[in-house]
Structures are given as C-alpha cells and as structure tokens.
CHARMM internal coordinates of N, CA and C (Angstrom, degrees):
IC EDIT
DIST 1 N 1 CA 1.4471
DIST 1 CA 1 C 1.5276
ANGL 1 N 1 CA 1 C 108.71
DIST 1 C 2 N 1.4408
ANGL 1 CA 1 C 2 N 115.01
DIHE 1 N 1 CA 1 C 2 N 111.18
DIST 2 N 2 CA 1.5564
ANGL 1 C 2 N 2 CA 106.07
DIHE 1 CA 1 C 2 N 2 CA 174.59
DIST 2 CA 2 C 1.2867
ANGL 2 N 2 CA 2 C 120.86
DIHE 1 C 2 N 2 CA 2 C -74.71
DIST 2 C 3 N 1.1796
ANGL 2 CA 2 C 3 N 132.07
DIHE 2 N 2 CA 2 C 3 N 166.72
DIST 3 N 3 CA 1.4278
ANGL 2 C 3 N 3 CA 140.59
DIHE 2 CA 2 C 3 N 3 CA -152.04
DIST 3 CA 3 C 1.8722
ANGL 3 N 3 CA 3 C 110.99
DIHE 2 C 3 N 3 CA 3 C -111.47
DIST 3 C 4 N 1.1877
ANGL 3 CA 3 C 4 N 103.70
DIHE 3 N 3 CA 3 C 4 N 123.01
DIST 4 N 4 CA 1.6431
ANGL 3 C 4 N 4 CA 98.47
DIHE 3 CA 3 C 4 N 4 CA -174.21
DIST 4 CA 4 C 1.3147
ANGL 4 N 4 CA 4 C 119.56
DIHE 3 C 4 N 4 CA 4 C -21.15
DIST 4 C 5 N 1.6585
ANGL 4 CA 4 C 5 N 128.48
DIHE 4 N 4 CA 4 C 5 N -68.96
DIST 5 N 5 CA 1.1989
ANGL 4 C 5 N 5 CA 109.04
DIHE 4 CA 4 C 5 N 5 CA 168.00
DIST 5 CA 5 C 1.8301
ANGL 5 N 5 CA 5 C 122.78
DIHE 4 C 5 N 5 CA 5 C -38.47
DIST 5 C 6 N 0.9787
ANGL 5 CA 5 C 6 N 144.37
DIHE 5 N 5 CA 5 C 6 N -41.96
DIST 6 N 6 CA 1.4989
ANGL 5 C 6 N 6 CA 138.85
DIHE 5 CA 5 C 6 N 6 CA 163.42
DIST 6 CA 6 C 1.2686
ANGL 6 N 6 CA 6 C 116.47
DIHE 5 C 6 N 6 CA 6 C -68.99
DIST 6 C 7 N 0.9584
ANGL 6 CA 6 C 7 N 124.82
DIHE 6 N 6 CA 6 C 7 N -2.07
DIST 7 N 7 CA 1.8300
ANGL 6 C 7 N 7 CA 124.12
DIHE 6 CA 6 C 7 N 7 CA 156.96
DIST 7 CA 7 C 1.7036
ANGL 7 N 7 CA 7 C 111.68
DIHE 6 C 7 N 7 CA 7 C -80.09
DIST 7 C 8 N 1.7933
ANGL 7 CA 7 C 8 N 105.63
DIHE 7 N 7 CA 7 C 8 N -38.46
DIST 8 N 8 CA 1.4698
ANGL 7 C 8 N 8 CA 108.02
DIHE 7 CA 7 C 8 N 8 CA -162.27
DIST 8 CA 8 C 1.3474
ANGL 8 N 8 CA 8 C 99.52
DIHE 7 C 8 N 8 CA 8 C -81.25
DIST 8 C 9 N 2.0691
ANGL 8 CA 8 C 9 N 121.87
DIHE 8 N 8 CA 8 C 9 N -28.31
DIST 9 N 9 CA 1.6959
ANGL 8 C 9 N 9 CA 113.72
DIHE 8 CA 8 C 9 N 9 CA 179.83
DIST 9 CA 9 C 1.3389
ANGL 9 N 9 CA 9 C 93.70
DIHE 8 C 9 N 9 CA 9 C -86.45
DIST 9 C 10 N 1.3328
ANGL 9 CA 9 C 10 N 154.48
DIHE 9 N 9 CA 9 C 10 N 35.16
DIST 10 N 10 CA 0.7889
ANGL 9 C 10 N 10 CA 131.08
DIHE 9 CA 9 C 10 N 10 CA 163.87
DIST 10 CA 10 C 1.6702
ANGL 10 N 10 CA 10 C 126.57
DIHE 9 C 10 N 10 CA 10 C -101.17
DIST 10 C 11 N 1.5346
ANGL 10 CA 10 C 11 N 73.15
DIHE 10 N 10 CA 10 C 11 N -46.26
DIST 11 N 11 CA 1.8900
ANGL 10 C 11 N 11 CA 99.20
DIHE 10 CA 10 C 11 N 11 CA 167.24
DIST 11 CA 11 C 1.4647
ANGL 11 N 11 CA 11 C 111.06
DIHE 10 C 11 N 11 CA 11 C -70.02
DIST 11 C 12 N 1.1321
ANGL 11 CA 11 C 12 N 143.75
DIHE 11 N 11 CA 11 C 12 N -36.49
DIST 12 N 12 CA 1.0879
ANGL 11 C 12 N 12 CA 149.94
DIHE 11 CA 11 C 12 N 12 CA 120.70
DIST 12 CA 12 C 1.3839
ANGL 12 N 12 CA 12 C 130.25
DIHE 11 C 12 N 12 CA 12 C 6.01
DIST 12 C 13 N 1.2860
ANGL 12 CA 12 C 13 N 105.70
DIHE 12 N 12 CA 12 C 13 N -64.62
DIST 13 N 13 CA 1.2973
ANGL 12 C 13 N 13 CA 109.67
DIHE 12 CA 12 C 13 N 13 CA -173.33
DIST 13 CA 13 C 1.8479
ANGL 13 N 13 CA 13 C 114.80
DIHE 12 C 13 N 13 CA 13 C -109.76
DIST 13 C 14 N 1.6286
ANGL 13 CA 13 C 14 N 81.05
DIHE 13 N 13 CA 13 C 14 N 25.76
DIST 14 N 14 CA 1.5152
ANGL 13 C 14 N 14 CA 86.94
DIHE 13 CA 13 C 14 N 14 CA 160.90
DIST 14 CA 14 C 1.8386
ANGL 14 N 14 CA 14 C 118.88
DIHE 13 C 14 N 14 CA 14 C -135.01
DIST 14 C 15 N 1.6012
ANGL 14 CA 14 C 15 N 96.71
DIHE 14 N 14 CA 14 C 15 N 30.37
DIST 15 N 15 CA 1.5130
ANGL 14 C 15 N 15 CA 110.65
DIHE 14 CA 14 C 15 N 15 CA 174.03
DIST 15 CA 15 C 1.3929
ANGL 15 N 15 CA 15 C 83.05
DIHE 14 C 15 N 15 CA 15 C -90.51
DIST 15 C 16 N 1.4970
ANGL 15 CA 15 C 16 N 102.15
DIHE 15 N 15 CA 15 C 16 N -177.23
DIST 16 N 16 CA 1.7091
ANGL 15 C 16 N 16 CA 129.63
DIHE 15 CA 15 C 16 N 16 CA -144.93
DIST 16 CA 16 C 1.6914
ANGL 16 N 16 CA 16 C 65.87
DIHE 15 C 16 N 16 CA 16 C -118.90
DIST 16 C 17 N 1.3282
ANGL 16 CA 16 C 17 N 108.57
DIHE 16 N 16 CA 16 C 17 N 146.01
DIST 17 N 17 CA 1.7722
ANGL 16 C 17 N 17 CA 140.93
DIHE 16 CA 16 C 17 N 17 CA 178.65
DIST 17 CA 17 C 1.8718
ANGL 17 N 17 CA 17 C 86.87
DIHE 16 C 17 N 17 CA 17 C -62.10
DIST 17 C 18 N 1.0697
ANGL 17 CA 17 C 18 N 136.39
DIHE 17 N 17 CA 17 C 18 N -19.79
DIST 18 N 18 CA 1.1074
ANGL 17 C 18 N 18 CA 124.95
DIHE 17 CA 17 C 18 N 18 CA -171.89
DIST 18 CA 18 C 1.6267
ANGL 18 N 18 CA 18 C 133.96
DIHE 17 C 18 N 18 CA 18 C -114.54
DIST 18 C 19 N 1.9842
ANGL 18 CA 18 C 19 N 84.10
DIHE 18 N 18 CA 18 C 19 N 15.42
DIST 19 N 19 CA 1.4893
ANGL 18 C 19 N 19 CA 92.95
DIHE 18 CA 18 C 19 N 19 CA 152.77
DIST 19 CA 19 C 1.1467
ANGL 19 N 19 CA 19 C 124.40
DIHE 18 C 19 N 19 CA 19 C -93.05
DIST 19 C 20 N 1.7741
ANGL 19 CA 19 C 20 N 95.71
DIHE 19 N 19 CA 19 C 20 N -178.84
DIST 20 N 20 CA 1.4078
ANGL 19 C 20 N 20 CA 131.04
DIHE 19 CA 19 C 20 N 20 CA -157.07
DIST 20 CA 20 C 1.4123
ANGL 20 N 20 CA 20 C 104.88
DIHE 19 C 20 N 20 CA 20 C -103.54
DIST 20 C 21 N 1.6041
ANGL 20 CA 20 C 21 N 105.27
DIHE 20 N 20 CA 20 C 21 N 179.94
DIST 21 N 21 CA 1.4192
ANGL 20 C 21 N 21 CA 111.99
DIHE 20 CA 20 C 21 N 21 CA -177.23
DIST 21 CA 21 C 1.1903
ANGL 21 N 21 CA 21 C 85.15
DIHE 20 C 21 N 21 CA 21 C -78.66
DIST 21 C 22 N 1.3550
ANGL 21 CA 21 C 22 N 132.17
DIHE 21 N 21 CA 21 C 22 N -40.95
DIST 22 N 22 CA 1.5986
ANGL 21 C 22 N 22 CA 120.01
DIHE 21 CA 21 C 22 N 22 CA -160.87
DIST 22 CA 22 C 1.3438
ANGL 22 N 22 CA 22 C 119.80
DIHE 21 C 22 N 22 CA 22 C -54.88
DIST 22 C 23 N 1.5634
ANGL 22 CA 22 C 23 N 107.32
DIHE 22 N 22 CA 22 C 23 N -37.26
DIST 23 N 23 CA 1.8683
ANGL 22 C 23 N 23 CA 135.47
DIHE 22 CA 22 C 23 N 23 CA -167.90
DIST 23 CA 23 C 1.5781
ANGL 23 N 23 CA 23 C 93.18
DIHE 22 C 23 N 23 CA 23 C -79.02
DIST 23 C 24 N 1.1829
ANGL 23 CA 23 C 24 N 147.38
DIHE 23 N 23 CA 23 C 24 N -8.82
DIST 24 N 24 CA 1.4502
ANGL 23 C 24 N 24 CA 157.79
DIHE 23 CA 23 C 24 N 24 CA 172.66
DIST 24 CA 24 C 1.3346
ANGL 24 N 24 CA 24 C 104.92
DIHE 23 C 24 N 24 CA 24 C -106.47
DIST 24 C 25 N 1.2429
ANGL 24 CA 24 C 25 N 136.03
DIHE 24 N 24 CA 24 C 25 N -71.00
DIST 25 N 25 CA 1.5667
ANGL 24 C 25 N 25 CA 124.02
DIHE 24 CA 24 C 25 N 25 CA 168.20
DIST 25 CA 25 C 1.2910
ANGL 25 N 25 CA 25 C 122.75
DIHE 24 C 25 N 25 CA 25 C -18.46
DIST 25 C 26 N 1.3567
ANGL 25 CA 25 C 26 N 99.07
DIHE 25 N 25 CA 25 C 26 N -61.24
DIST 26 N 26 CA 1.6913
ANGL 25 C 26 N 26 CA 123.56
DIHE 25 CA 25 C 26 N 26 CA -176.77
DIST 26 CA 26 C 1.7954
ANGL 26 N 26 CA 26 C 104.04
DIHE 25 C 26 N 26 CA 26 C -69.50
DIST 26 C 27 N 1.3791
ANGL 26 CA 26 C 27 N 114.66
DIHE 26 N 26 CA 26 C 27 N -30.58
DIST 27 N 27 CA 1.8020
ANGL 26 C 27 N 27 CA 99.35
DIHE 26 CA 26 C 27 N 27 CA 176.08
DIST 27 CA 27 C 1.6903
ANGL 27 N 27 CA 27 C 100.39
DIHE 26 C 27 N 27 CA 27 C -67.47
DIST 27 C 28 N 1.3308
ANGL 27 CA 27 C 28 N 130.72
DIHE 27 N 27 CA 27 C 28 N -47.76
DIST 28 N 28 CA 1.5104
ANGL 27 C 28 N 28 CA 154.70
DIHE 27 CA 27 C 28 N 28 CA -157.82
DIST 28 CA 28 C 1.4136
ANGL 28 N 28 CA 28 C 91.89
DIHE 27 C 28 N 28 CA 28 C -60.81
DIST 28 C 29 N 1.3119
ANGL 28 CA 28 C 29 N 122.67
DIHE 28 N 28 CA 28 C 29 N -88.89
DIST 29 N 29 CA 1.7312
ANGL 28 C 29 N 29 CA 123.01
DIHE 28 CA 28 C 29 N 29 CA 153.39
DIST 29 CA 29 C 1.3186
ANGL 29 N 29 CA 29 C 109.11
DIHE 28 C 29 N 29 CA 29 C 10.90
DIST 29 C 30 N 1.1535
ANGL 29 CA 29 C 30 N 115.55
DIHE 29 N 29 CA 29 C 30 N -85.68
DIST 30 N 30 CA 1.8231
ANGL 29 C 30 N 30 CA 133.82
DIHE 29 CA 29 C 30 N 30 CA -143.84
DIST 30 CA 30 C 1.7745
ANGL 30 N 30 CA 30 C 83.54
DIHE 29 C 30 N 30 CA 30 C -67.24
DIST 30 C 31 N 1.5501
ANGL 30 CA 30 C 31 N 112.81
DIHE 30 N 30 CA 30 C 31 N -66.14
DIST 31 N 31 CA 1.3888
ANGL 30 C 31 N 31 CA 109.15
DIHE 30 CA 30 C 31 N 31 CA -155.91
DIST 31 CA 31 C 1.9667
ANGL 31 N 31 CA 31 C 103.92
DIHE 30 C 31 N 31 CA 31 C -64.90
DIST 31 C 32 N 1.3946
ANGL 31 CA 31 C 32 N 99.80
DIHE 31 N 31 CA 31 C 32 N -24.06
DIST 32 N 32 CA 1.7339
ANGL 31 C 32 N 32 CA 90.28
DIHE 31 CA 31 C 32 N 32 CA 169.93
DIST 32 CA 32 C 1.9805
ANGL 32 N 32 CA 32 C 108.52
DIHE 31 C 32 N 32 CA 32 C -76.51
DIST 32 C 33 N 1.1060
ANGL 32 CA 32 C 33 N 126.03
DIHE 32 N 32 CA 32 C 33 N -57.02
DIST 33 N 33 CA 0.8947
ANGL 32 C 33 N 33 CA 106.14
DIHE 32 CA 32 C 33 N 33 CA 177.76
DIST 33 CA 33 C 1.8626
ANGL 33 N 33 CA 33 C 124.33
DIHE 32 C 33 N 33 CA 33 C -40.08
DIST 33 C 34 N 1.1358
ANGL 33 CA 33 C 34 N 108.57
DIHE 33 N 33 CA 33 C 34 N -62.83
DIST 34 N 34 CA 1.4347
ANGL 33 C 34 N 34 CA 109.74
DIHE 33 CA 33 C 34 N 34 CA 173.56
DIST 34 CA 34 C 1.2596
ANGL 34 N 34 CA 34 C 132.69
DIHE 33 C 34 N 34 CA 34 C -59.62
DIST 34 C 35 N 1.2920
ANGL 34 CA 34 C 35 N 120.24
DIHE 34 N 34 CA 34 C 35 N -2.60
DIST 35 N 35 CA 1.1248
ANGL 34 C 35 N 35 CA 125.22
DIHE 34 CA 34 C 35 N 35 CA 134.35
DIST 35 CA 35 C 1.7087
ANGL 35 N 35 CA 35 C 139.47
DIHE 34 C 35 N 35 CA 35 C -77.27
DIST 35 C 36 N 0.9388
ANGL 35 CA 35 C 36 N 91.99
DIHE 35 N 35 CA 35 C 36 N -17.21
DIST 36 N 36 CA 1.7996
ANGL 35 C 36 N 36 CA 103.54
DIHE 35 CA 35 C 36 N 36 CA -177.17
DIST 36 CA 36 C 2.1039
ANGL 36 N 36 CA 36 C 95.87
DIHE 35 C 36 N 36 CA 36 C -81.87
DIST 36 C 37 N 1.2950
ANGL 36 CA 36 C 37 N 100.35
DIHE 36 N 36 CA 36 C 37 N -49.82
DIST 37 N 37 CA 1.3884
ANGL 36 C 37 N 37 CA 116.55
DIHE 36 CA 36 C 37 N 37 CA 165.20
DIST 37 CA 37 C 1.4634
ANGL 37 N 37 CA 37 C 117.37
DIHE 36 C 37 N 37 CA 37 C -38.70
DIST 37 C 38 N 2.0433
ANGL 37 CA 37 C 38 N 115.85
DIHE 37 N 37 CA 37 C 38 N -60.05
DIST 38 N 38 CA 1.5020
ANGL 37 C 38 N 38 CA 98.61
DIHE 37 CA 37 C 38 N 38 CA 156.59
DIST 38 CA 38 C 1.4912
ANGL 38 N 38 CA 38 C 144.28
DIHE 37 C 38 N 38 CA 38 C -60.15
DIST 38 C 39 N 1.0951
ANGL 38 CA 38 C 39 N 89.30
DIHE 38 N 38 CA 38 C 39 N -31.78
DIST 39 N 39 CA 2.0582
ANGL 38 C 39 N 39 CA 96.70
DIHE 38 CA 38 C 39 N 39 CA 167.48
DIST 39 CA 39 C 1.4167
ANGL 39 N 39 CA 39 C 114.98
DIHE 38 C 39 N 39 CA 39 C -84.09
DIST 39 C 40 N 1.1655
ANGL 39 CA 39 C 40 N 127.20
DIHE 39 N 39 CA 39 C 40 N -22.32
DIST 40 N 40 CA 1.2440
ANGL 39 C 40 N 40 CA 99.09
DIHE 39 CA 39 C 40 N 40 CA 160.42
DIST 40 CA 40 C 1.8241
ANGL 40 N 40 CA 40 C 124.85
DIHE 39 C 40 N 40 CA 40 C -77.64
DIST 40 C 41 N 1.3810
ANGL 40 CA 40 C 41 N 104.36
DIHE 40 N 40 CA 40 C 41 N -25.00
DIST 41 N 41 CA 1.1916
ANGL 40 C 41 N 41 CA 109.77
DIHE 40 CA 40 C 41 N 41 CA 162.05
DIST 41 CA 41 C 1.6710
ANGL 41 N 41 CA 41 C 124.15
DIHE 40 C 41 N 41 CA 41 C -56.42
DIST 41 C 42 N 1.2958
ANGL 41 CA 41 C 42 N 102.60
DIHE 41 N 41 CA 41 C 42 N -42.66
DIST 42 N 42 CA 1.8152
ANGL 41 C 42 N 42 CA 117.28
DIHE 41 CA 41 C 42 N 42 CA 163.05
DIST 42 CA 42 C 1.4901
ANGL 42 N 42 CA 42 C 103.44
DIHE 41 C 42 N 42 CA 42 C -54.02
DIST 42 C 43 N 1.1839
ANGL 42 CA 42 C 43 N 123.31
DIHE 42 N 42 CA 42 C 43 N -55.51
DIST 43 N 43 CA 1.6001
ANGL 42 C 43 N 43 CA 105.02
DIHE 42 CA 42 C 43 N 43 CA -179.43
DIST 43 CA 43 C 1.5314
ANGL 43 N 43 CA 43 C 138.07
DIHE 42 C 43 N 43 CA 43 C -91.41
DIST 43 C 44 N 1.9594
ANGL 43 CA 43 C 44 N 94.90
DIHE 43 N 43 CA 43 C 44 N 15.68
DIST 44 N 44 CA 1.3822
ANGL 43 C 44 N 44 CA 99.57
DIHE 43 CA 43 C 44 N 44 CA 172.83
DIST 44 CA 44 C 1.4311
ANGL 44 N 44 CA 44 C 111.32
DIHE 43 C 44 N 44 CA 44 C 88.51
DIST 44 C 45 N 1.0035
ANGL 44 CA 44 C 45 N 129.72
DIHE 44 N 44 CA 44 C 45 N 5.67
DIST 45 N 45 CA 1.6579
ANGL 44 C 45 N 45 CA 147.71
DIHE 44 CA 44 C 45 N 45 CA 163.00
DIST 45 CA 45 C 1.3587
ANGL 45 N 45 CA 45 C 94.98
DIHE 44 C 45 N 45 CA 45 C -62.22
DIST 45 C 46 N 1.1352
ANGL 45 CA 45 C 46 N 128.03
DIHE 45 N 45 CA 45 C 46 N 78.80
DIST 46 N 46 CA 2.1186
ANGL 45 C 46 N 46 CA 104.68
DIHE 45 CA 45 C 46 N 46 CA 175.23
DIST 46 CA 46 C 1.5431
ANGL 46 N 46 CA 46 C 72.99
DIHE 45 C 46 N 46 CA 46 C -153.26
DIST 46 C 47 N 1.2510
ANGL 46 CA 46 C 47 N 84.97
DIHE 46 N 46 CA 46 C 47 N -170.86
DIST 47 N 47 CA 1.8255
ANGL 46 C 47 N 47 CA 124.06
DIHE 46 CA 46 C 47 N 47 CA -167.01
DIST 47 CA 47 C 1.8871
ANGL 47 N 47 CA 47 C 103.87
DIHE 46 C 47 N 47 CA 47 C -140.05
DIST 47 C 48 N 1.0352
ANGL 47 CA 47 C 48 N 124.68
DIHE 47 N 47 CA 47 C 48 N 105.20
DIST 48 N 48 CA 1.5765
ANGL 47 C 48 N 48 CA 93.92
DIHE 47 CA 47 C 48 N 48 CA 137.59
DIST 48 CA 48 C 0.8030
ANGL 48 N 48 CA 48 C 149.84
DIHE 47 C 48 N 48 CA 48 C -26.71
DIST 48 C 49 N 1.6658
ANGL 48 CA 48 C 49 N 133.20
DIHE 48 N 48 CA 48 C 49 N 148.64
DIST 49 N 49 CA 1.1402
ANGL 48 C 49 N 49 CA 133.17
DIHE 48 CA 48 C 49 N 49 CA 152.37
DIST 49 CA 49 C 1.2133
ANGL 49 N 49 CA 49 C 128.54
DIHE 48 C 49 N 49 CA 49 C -38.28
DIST 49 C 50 N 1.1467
ANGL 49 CA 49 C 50 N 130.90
DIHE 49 N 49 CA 49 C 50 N -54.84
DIST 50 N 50 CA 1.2829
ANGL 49 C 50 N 50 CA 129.93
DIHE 49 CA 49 C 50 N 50 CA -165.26
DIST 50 CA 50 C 1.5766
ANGL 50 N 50 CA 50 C 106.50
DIHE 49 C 50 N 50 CA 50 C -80.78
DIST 50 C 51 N 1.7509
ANGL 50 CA 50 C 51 N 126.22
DIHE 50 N 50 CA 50 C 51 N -19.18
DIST 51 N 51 CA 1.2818
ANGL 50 C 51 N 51 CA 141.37
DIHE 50 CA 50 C 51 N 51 CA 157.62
DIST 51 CA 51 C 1.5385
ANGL 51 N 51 CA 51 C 101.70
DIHE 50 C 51 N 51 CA 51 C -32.70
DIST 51 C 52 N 1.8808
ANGL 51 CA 51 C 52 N 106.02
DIHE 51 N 51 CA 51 C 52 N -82.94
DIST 52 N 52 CA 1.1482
ANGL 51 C 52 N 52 CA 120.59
DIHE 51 CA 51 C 52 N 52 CA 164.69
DIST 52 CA 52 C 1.1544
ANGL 52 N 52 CA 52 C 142.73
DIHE 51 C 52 N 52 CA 52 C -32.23
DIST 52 C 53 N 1.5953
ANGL 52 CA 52 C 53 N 122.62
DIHE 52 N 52 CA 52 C 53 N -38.88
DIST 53 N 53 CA 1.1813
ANGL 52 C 53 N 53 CA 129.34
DIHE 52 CA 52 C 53 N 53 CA 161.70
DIST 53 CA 53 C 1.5975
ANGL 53 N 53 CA 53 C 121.33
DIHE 52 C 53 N 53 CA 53 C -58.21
DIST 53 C 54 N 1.8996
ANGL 53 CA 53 C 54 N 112.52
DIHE 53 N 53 CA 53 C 54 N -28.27
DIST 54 N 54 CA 1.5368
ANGL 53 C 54 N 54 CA 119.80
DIHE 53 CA 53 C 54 N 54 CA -178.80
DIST 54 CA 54 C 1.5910
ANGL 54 N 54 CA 54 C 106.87
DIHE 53 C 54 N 54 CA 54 C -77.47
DIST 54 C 55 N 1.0756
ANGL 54 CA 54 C 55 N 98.54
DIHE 54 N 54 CA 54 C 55 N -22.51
DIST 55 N 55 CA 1.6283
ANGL 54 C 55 N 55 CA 113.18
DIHE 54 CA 54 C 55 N 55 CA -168.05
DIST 55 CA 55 C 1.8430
ANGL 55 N 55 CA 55 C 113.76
DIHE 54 C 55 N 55 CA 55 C -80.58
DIST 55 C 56 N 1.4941
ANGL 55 CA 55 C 56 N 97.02
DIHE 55 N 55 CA 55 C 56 N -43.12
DIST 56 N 56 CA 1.1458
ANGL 55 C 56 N 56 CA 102.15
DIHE 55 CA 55 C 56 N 56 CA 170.11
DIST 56 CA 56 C 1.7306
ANGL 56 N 56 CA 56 C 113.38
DIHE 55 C 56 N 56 CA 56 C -76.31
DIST 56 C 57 N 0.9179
ANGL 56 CA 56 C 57 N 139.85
DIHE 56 N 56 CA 56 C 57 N -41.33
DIST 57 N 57 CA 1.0594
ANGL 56 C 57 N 57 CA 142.99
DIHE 56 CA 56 C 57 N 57 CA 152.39
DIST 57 CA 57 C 1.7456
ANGL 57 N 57 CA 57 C 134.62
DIHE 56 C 57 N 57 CA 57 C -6.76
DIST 57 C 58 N 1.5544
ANGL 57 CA 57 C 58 N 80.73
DIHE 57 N 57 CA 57 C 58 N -47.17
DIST 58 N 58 CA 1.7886
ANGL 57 C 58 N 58 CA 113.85
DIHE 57 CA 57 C 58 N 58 CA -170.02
DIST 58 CA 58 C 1.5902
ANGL 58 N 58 CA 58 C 102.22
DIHE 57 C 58 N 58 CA 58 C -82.23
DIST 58 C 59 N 1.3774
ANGL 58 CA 58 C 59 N 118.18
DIHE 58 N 58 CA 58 C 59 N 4.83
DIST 59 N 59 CA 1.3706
ANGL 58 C 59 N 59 CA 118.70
DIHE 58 CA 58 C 59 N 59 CA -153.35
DIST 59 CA 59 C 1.3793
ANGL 59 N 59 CA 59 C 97.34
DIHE 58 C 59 N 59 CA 59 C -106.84
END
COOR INIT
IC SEED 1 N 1 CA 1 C
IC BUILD
C-alpha cells in the first residue's frame, strides 16, 4: 500500500510540464477525496444502491 505522500508524487508527476497550481490542487483533491471514500467504506458508512437510487429520485 503506498503512502499518501506517494499517491500525491505520483499524480503529480503525471500532469503535463504545463500545469498549474490549480491542475495540482485538483490531483491532491481527487486522491483525498477517494480516500476518505475508502474508509468510510471500511467502516460501513455506505448506502446502497437502491438507497441511492430513492435518494436520487427525491432530487
């Protein structure tokens, strides 16, 4: 399992030489969100589908 810092040079160092701070913010973002996403999934924090599907519905 690599370690947050090796998720953030990784994504990183696979933007185009001609990004921005913004195009780096936004890699940092994604890999924090999706991680917060697996642990909460690890602790059973989720929804079903079919939860989701009622929910979206309501929208």
């Amino acid at each position: 399992m690599e370690t947050l810092k090796q998720d953030a040079i990784k994504a990183i160092s696979k933007l185009p030489e001609s990004a921005n701070i913004d195009d780096i913010m936004y890699e940092l973002y994604v890999i924090d969100k999706v991680n917060k996403g697996k642990e909460a999934a690890e602790r059973g924090d989720s929804i079903s589908i079919e939860e989701l599907k009622k929910e979206i519905q309501s929208w």
